[in-house]
N, C-alpha and C positions, 0 to 999 in steps of 0.2 A: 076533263072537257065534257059538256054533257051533251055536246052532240058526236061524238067518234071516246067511246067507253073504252078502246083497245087503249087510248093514250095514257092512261092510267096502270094497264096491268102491268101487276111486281109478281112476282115469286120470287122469294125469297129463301137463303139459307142462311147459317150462319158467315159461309164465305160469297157465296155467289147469289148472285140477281141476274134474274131473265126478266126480259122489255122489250119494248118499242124501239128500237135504234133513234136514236135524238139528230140532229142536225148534224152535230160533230161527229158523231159514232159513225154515220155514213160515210164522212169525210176520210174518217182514218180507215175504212173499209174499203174504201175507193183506191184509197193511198196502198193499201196491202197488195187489191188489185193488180194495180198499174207497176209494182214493182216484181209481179209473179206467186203465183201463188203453187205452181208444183213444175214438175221438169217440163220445158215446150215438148221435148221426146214422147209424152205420156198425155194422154188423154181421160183424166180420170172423171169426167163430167156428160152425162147424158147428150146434156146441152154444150157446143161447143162455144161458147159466152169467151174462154179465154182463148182464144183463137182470134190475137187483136195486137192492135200497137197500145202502150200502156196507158194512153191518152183514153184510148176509144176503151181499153177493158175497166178502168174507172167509171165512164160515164157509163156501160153497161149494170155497172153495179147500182149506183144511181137510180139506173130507169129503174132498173127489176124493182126495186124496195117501193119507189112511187106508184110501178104501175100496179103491186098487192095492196098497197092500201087506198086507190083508187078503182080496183075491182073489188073490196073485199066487200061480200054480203053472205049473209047467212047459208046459203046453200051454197055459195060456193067460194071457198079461202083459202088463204093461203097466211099463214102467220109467222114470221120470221123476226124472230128473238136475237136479241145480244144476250150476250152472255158475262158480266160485270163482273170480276174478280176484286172482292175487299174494295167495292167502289168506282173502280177504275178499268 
């Protein structure tokens, strides 16, 4: 896209690809989310983002990913990769 250059970047290995998270990849991150992603006992995040009903920690996930690449500029980013294993 040759107005937002991030929508293009790959790095690539032979098994793995870092990117942009696509529509769908959000989706099933949201969905990882919403289903827990470590013990509730344990707070392993700065930010307390998972500190939610699994409804609202989805849409959490969501916001964050829109609102870096509607802040992101040059001085100041934030770039959050998937991480693609053999495609998928």
């Amino acid at each position: 896209m040759k107005y937002w250059p991030l929508a293009g970047l790959r790095v690539r290995t032979p098994r793995l690809e870092l990117c942009l998270p696509s529509a769908e990849d959000l989706g099933r991150l949201a969905g990882l989310a919403a289903v827990g992603v470590h013990d509730p006992a344990v707070q392993p995040f700065t930010a307390e983002w998972t500190d939610a009903e699994p409804d609202e920690r989805a849409q959490r996930v969501l916001r964050w990913h829109w609102r870096c690449w509607a802040d992101w500029q040059v001085d100041a980013w934030a770039l959050d990769l998937v991480v693609l294993r053999e495609g998928s």
